[in-house]
C-alpha positions as CSV (number, residue, x, y, z in Angstrom):
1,X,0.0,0.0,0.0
2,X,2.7,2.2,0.8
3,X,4.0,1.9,-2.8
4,X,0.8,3.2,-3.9
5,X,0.6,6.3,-2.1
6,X,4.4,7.0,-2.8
7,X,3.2,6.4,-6.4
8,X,0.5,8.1,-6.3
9,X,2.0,11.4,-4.5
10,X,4.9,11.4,-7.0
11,X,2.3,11.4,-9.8
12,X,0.5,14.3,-8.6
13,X,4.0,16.0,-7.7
14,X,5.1,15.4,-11.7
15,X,1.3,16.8,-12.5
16,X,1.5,19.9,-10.8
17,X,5.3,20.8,-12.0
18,X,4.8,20.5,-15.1
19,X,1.5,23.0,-14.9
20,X,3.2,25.4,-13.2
21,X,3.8,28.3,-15.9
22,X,5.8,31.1,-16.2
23,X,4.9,35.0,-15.0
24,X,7.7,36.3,-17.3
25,X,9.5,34.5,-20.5
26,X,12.5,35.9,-22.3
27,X,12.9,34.5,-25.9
28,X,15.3,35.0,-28.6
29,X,17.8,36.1,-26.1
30,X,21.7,35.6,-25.8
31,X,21.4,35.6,-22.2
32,X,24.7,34.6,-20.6
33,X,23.9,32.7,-17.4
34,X,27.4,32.4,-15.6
35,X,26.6,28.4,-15.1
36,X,30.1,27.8,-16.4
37,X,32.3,30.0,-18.7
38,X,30.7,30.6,-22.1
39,X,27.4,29.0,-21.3
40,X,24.5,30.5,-22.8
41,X,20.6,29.9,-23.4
42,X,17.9,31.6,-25.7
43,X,14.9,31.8,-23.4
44,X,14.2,32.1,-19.9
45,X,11.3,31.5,-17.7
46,X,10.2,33.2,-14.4
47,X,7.7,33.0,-11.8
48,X,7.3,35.2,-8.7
49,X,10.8,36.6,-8.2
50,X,12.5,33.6,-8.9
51,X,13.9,31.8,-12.3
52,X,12.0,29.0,-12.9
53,X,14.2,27.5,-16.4
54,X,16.2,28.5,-18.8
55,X,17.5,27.3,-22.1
56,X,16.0,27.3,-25.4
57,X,12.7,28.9,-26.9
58,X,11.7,25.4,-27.6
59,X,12.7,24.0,-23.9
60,X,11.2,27.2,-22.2
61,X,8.0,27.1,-24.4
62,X,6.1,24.5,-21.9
63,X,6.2,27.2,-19.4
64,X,3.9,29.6,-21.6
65,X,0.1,29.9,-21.0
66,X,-2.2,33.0,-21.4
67,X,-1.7,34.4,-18.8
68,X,2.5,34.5,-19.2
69,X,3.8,37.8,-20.7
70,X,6.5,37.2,-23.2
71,X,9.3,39.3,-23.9
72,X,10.9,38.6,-27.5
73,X,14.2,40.5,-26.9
74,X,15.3,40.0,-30.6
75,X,19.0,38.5,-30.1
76,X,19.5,41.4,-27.5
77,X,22.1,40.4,-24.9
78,X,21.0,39.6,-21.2
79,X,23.4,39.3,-18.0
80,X,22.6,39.2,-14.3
81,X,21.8,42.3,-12.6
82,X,25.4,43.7,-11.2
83,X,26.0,43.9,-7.7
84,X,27.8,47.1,-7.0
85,X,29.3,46.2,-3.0
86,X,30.8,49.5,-2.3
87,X,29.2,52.7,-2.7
88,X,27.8,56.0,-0.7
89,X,24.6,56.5,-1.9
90,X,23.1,60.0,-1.4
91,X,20.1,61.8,-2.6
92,X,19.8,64.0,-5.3
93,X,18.3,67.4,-5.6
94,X,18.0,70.1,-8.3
95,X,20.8,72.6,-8.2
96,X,18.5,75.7,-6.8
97,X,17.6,73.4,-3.3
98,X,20.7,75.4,-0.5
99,X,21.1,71.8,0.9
100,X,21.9,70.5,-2.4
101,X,25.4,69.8,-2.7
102,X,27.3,70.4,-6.0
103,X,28.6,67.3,-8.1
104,X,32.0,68.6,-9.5
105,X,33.6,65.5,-11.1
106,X,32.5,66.8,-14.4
107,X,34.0,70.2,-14.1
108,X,37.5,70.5,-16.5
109,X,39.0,73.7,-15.4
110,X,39.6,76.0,-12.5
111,X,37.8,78.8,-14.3
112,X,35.0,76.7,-14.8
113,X,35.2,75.6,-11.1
114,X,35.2,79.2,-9.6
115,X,31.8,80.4,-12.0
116,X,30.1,77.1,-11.0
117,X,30.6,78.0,-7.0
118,X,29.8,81.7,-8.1
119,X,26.4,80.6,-9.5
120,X,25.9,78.8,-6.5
121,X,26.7,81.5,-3.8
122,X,24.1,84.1,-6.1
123,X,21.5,81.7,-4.7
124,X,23.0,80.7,-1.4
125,X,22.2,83.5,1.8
126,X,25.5,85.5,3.2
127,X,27.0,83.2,5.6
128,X,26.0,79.7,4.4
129,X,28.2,77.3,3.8
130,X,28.6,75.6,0.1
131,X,29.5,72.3,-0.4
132,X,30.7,70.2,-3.5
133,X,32.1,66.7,-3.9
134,X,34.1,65.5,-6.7
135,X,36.3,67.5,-7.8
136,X,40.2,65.9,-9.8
137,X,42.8,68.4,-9.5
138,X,44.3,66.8,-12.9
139,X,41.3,67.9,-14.7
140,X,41.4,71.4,-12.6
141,X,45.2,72.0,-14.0
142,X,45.9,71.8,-10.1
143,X,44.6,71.6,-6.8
144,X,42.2,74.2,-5.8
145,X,43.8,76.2,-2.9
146,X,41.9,78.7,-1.0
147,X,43.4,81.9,-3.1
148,X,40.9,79.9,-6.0
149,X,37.9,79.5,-4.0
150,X,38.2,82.9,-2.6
151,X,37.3,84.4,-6.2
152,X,34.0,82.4,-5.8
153,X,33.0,84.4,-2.9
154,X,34.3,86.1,-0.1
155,X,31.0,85.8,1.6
156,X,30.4,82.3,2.1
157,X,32.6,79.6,3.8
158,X,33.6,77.0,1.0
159,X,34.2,73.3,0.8
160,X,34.4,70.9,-1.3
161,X,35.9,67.0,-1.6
162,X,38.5,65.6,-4.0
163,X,37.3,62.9,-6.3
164,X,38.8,60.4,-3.6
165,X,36.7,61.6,-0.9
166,X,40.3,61.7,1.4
167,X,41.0,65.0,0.7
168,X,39.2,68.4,1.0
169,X,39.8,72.4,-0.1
170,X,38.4,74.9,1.8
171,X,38.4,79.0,1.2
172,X,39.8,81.5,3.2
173,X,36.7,82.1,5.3
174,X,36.2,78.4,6.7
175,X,39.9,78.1,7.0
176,X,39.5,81.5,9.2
177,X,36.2,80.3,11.1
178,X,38.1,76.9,12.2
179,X,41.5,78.7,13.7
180,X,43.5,76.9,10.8
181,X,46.5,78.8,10.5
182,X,50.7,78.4,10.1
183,X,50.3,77.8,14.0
184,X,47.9,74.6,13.3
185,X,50.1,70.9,14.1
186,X,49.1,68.6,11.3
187,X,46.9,65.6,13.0
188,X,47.8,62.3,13.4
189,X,46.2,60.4,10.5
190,X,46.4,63.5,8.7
191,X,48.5,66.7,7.1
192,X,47.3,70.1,6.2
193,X,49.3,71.3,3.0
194,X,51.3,74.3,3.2
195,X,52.3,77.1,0.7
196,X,56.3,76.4,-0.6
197,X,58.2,77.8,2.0
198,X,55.9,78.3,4.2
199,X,53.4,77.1,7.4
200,X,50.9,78.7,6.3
201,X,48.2,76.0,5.2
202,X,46.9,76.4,1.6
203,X,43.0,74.9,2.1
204,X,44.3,71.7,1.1
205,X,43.2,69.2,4.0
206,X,43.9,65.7,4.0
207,X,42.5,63.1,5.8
208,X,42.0,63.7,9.5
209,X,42.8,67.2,8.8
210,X,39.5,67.6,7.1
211,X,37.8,67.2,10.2
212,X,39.2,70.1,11.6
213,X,36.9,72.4,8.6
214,X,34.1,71.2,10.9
215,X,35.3,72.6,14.5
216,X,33.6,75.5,14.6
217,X,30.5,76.4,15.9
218,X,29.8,79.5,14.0
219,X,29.5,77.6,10.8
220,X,25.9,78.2,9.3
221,X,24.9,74.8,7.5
222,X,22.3,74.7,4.4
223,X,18.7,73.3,6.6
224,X,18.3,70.1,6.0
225,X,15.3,68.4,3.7
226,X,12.1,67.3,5.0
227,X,12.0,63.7,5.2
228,X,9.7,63.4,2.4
229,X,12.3,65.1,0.3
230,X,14.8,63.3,1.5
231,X,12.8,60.1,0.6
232,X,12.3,61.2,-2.9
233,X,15.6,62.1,-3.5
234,X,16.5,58.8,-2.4
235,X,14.4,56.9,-5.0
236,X,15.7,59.4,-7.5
237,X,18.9,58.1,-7.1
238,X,17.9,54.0,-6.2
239,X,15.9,54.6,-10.0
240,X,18.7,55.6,-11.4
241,X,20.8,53.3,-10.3
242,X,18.6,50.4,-11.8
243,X,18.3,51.9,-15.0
244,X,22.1,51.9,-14.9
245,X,22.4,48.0,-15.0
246,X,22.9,47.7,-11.0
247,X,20.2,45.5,-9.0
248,X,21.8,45.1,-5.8
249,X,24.1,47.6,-3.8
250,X,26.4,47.7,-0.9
251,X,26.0,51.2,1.5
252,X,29.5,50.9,2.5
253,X,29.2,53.7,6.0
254,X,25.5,53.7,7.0
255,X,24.2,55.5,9.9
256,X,21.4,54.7,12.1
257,X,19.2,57.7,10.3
258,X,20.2,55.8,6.9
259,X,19.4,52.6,8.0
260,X,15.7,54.0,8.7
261,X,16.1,55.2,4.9
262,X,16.6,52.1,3.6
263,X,13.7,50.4,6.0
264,X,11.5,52.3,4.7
265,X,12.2,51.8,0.7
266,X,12.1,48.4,2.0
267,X,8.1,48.4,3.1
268,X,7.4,50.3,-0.3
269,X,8.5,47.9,-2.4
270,X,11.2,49.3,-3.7
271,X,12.7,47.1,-6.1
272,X,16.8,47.8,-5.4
273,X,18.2,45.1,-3.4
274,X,20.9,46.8,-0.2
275,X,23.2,45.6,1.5
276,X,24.3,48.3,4.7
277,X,27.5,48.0,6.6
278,X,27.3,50.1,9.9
279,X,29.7,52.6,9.6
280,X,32.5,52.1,13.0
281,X,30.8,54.4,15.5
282,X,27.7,52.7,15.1
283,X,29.6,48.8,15.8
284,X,28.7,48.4,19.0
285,X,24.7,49.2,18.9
286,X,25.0,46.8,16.1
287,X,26.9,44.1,18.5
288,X,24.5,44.7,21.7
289,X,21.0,44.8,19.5
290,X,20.4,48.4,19.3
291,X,20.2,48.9,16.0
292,X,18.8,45.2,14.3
293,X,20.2,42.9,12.2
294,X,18.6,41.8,8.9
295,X,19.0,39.3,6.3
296,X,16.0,39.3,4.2
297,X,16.8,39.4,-0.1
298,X,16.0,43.2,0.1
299,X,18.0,44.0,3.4
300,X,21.0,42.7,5.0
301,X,22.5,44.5,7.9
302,X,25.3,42.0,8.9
303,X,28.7,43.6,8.7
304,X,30.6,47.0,9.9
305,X,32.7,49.2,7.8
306,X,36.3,49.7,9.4
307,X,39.1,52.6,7.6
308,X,42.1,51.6,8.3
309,X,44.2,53.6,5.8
310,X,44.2,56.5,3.3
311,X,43.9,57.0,-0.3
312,X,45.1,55.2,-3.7
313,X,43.7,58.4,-6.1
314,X,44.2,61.0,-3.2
315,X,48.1,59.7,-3.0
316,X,47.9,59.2,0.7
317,X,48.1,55.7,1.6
318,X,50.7,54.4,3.2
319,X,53.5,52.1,1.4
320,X,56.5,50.3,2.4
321,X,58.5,52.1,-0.1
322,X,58.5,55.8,-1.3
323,X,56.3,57.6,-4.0
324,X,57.7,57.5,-7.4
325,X,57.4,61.4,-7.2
326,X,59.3,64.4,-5.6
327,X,58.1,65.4,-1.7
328,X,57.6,68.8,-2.8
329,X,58.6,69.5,1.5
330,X,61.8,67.8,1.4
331,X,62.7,67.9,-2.6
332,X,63.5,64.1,-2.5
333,X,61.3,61.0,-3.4
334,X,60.8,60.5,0.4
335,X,57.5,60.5,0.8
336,X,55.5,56.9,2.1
337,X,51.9,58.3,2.5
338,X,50.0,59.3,5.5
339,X,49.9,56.7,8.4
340,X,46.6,55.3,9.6
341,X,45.6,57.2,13.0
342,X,44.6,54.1,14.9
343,X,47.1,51.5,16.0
344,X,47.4,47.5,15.8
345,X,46.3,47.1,18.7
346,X,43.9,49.2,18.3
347,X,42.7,47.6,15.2
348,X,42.9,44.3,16.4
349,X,40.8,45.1,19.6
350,X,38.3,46.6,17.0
351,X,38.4,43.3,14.9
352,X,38.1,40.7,17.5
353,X,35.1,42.6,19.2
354,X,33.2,42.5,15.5
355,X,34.2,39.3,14.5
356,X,33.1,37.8,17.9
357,X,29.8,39.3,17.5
358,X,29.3,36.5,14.2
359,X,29.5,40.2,11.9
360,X,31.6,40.7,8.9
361,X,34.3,43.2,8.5
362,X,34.4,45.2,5.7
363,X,37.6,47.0,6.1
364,X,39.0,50.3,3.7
365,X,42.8,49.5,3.2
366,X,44.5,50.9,0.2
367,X,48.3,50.8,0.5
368,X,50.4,47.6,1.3
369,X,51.7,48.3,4.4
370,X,48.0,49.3,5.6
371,X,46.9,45.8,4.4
372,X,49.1,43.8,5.9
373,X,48.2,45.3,9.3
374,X,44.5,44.9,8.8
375,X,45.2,40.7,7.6
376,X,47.5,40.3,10.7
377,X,44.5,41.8,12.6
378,X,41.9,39.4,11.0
379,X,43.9,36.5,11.8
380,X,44.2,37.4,15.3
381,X,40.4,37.6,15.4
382,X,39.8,34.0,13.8
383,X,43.0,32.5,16.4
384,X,41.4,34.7,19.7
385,X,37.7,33.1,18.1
386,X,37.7,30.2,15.1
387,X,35.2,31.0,12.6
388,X,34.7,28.9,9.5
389,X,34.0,31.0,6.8
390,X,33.7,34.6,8.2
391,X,34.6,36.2,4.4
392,X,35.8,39.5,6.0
393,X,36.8,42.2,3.4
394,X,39.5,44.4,2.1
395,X,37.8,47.2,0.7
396,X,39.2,48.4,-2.3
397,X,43.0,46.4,-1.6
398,X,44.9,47.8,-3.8
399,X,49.0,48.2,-3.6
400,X,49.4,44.5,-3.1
401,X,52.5,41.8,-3.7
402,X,52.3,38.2,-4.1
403,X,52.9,37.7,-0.3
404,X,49.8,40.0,0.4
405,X,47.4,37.6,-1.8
406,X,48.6,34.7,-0.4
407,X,47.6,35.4,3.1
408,X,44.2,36.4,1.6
409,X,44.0,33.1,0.2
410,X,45.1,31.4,2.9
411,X,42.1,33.2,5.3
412,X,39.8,33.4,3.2
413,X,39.2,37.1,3.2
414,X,37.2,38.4,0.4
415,X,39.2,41.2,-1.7
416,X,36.7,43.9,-3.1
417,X,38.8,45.7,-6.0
418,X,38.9,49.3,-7.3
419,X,38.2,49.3,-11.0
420,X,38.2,53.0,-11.6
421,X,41.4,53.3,-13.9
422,X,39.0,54.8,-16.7
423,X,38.5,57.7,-14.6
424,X,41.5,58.1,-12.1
425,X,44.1,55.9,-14.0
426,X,46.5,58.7,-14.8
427,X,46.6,59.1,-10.6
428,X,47.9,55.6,-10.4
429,X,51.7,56.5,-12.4
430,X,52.8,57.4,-9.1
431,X,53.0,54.2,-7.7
432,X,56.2,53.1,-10.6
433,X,55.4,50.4,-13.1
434,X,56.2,47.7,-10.2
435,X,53.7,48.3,-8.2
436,X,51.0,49.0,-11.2
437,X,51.8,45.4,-12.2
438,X,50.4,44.4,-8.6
439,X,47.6,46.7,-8.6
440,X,44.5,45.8,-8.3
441,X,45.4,42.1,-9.3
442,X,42.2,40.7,-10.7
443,X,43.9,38.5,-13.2
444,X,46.6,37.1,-10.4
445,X,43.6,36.7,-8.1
446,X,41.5,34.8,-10.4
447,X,44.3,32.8,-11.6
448,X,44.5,31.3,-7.9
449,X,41.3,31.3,-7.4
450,X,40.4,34.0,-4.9
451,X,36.9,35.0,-5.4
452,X,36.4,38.8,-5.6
453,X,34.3,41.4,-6.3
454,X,34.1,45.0,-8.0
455,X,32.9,48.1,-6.8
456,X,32.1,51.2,-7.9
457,X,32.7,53.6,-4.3
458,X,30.4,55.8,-6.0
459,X,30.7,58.8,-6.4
460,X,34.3,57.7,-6.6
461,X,33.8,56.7,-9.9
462,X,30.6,56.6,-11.7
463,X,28.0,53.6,-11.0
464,X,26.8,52.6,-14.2
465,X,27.4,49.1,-15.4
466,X,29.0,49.0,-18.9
467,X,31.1,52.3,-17.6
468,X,32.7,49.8,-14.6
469,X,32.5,46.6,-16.7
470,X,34.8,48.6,-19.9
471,X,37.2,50.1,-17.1
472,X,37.9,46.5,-15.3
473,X,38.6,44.7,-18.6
474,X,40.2,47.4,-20.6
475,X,42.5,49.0,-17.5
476,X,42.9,52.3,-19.4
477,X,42.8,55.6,-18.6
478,X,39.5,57.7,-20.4
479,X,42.0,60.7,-21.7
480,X,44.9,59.4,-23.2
481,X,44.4,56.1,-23.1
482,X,47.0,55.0,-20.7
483,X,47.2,51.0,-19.5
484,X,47.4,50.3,-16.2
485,X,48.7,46.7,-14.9
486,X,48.1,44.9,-18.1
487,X,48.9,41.8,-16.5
488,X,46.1,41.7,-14.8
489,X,43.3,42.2,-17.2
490,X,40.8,40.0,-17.6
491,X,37.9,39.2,-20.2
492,X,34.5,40.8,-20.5
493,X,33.0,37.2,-19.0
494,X,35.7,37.3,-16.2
495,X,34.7,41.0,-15.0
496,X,30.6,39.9,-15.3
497,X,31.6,37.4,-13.0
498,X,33.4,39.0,-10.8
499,X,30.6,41.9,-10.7
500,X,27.5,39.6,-10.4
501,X,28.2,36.0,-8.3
502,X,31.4,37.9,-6.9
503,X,29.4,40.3,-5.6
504,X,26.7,38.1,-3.9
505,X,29.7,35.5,-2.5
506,X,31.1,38.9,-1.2
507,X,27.3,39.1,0.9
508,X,27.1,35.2,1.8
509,X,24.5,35.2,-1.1
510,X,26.1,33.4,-4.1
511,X,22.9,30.3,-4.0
512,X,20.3,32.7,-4.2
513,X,21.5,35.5,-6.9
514,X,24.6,36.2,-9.0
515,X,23.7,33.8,-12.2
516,X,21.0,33.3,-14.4
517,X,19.8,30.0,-13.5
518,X,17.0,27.7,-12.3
519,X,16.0,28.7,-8.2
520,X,18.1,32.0,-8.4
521,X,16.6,35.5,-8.1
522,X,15.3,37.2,-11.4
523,X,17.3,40.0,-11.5
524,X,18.8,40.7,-15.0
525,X,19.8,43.3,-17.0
526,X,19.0,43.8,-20.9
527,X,21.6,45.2,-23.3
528,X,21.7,46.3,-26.6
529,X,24.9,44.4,-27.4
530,X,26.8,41.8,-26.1
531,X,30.1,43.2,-24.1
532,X,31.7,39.1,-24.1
533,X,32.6,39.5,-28.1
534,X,32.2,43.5,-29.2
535,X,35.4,45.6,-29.4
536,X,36.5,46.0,-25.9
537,X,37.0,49.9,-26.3
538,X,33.3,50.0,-27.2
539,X,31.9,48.4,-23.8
540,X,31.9,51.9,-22.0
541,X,28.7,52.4,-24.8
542,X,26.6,49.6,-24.7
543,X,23.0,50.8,-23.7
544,X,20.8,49.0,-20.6
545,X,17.7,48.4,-23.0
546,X,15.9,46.7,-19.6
547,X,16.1,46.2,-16.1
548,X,14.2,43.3,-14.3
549,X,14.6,42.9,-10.5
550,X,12.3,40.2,-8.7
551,X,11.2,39.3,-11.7
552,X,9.5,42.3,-12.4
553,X,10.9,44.7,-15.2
554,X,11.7,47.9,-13.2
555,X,13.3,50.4,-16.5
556,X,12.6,49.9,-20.1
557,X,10.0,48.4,-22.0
């Protein structure tokens, strides 16, 4: 009898599979589904949010009833929705809004810098402070010390970030308001520049030093959105960011305010997948409960995001050997970087209390000598408390040697690599052709099979998908077309990988997204041509056609 129920139940099991149809079906697609290298299928079905099959029309047809809509995406190319790790997601606002802050990574001269801020004080009351992010000093023709930002106004304090967010410029008037002067001792952790010659600091701030443009009280700060602006200007950004190609993100410095943000896009439905590392002053009310843990496929809140170091692109990191460039204090080629203000013990007590709490670490370290102290602090964690498979990160990780990626091998951290040498490439020449050949080291990290993933740090470098996918296989610089490392490039396939199933490996999430097959979430991306065999040089152009997170399509047609 028992045969006959088993027979019976497996009957009705085969029955009701094989009605089950499709919400979505793709056809006609070249949709490259990372199952193994250079695997690909022509349809693909999906119900709910998940993918039910794939393969082709004819395999995927069963799944079609009435009630299914079907796409026919005409050979068009699809690839899994990227997975963007590490960025700082902000709001955006129209220009004329006074807490508005100005994006200046587009800006290509000094003149045109100083008529931008103008433009912006004309609307901005006497007194309030301007702000803008973003700016290169290559593209400037030079750094933009305070005698520049006084001709933008002498009536509003001024500040604005380098394109590496590790370095800031400030006018006359906030330099004034905050006491800096030739009397001020650089920080530890940090250096105010200095005219030649002199002690007197030239609004260039670096590092820790940029705290000090915050001291005082007298500072009049733009009023702050309501939170239904806020909100909007959220899902302005979260909407563009989808359209872009990128279905799942990484908040790499959240606050407790954010993380009420991101709860609430969360209960509306909003279709962008986040995952938030507590930013380090917020570790311990992440440890003792305060603020709550999550692990849903819409919001994780499981790790803490350490800096231990400076920065690669703002030439402040700290290296075992000198700068290949002239310490314009000294007149030599002695200059190593900037220290990290906290020490290893310090570090380690900060690692061992995070790691004991069952959270990841997700730690900023961009020069060599950095890194090794924050790997020799993540092994003392996993000795002090043994962890299988803890995955803590090196964000960014750049100036590395061979000794550096065997450790990471060896423990199992996860690298997360800068890919931004489109952008910031020509930055990188001071590090000498050795070190470039170690930079970054996506080739020599897949080759021993260290899985990583690729970031964007926007607004570091721009967000959208083709721009990061052409700069991590191509390596060259935008304006003039520079290489850098070409050892270690790697194919179109290769970066997808590493940007899609690195990405959710990177988040303990590699069996649920990251590929296009059956049981995985459907989120996917649509593209107009297919970066794994077009000229390299042309990937930066491909067009996102289509977006489709959850298995609902979320931009495009």
């Amino acid at each position: 009898m028992k045969y006959i129920c088993l027979s019976a139940f497996l009957l009705a099991f085969s029955i009701a599979a094989f009605a089950q149809k499709a919400d979505l079906v793709l056809i006609n697609g070249n949709i490259v589904t990372l199952k193994q290298k250079g695997d690909r299928a022509q349809a693909m079905a999906i119900a709910g949010d998940k993918i039910m099959a794939e393969g082709s029309v004819q395999e995927i047809s069963k799944y079609i009833d009435k009630n299914t809509k079907v796409i026919d995406l005409k050979g068009k190319t699809v690839l899994p929705g990227f997975n963007d790790v590490h960025q700082h997601p902000a709001p955006l606002y129209t220009f004329d809004k006074p807490y508005a802050t100005l994006e200046l990574d587009t800006v290509t001269s000094m003149k045109n810098l100083v008529a931008l801020l103008k433009r912006k004080a004309a609307i901005t009351p006497k007194g309030m402070l301007i702000r803008g992010v973003g700016y290169n000093e290559t593209k400037l023709g030079g750094q933009p010390i305070r005698d520049s930002l006084d001709k933008a106004s002498a009536d509003h304090p001024i500040i604005i970030s380098h394109v590496s967010g590790h370095l800031s410029a400030a006018n006359s008037m906030l330099m004034e308001m905050n006491g800096i002067d030739e009397n001020t001792v650089d920080p530890a952790g940090g250096a105010f520049e200095r005219y030649p010659n002199s002690k007197r600091p030239d609004g260039i701030c670096k590092e820790v030093a940029a705290s000090y443009l915050h001291k005082s009280k007298q500072i009049k700060y733009p009023p702050k959105p309501t939170a239904d602006e806020e909100m909007e200007g959220y899902r302005k950004y979260f909407s563009n960011v989808l359209a872009s190609g990128v279905t799942s993100i990484g908040d790499a410095w959240t606050t407790p305010e954010k993380v009420v943000i991101y709860r609430k896009l969360v209960a509306e439905g909003f279709p962008m997948r986040f995952n938030v590392l507590m930013g380090t002053p917020y570790a311990a009310d992440l440890i003792n409960g305060k603020i709550q843990r999550s692990n849903t496929d819409h919001l994780r809140i499981q790790g803490v995001k350490v800096i231990h170091g400076n920065s690669l692109s703002g030439k402040t990191c700290w290296l075992y050997e000198p700068y290949d460039m002239i310490n314009r204090v000294t007149g030599k080629k002695d200059y190593y970087g900037i220290p990290p203000a906290r020490s290893q013990a310090s570090l380690d007590s900060l690692f061992l209390a995070i790691h004991k709490a069952g959270l990841q670490i997700a730690c900023h370290s961009n020069g060599d000598r950095e890194i090794d102290m924050v790997i020799s602090a993540i092994e003392k964690a996993q000795k002090a408390v043994p962890r299988g498979d803890a995955r803590h990160r090196i964000e960014h990780c750049s100036i590395t040697n061979q000794g550096i990626l065997d450790k990471i091998k060896a423990d199992g951290i996860v690298p997360v690599f800068h890919c931004y040498m489109y952008e910031l490439g020509e930055k990188m020449q001071v590090y000498g052709e050795k070190r470039m050949a170690m930079l970054h080291p996506t080739k020599t990290a897949m080759d021993m099979g260290i899985v990583y993933a690729l970031h964007s740090d926007a607004p570091i470098s721009p967000y959208p998908a083709m721009i990061r996918l052409g700069s991590a296989v191509n390596r060259k610089t935008k304006d003039g077309g520079i290489v850098i490392g070409a050892n270690q490039r790697i194919d179109a396939e290769d970066a997808i990988k590493a940007y899609t199933y690195g990405g959710a490996y990177t988040t303990f999430e590699e069996e649920k997204k990251g590929r296009l097959i059956a049981g995985q979430l459907a989120d996917l991306i649509v593209l107009d041509q297919d970066p794994t065999t077009i000229d390299s040089d042309k990937i930066y152009d491909i067009k996102v056609t289509m977006t489709v997170a959850g298995g609902k399509v979320v931009f495009g047609k």
